[in-house]
C-alpha positions in Angstrom: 77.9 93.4 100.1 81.7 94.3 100.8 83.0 93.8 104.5 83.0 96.8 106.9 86.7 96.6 107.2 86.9 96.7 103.1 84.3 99.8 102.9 86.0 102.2 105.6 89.5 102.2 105.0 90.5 104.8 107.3 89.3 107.7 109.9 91.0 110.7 108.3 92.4 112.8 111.0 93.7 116.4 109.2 93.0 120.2 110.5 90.0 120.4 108.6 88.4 117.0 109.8 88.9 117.6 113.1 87.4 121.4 113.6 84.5 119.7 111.5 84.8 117.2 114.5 84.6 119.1 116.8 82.2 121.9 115.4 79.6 120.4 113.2 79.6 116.7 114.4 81.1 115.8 110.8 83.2 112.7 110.7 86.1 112.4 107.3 86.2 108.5 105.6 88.8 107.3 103.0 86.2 105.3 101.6 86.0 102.3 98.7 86.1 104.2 95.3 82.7 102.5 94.4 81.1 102.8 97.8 77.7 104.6 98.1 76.4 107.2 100.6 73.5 104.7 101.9 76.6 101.7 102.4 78.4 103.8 104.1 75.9 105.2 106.6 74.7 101.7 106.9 78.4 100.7 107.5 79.1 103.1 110.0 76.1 103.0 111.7 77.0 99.1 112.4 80.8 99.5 113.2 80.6 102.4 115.9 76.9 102.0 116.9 75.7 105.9 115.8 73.3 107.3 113.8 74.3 108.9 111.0 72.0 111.9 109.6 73.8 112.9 106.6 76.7 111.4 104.3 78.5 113.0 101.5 80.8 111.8 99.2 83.4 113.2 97.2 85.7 111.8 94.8 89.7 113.1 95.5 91.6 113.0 91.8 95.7 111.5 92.2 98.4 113.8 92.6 101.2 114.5 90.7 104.9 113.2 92.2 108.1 113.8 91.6 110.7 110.6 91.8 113.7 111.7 93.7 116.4 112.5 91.2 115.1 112.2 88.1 112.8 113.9 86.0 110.1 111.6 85.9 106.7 112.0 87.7 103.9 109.5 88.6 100.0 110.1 89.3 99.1 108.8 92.6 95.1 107.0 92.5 92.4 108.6 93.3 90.0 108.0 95.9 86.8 108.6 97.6 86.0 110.2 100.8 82.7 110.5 103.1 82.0 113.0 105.2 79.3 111.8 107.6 77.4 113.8 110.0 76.1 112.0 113.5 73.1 112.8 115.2 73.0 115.3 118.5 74.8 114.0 120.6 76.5 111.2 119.9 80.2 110.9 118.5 82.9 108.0 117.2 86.0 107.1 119.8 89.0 107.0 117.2 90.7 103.1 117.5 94.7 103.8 118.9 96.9 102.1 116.8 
């Protein structure tokens, strides 16, 4: 089993995620592209002492880029993110950087 620090790469912090935050209880993952829902419930369950009711997963496809100057473009990776809803009550105090 991958560490918890390798599963949850990052608390995504946008718009959307935070009205979901603040609205539904929903928390937004950048996840492990081959991470599944019950690893990450179990995996944030552990690291911020919740209980997680629900996890979904969706894959995010790469982007297209531009390089500056030139006419070449690059596809950024893609990746995997959770959304993970908490039981009443209870709610995840973001790590400052």
């Amino acid at each position: 089993m991958p560490r918890i620090n390798k599963v949850l790469k990052r608390l995504i912090t946008t718009e959307k995620s935070i009205k979901a935050k603040d609205g539904q209880n929903k928390y937004t993952f950048e996840v492990l592209l081959g991470a599944s829902g019950g690893l990450v419930a179990r995996q944030v369950s552990e690291k911020y002492k919740v209980g997680v009711e629900n996890v979904n997963l969706m894959i995010v496809s790469g982007k297209k880029r531009r390089l500056t100057k030139t006419n070449r473009f690059i596809k950024t990776p893609k990746w995997k993110k959770a959304t993970v809803q908490l039981k009443e009550g209870q709610k995840i105090e973001e790590e400052k950087k």
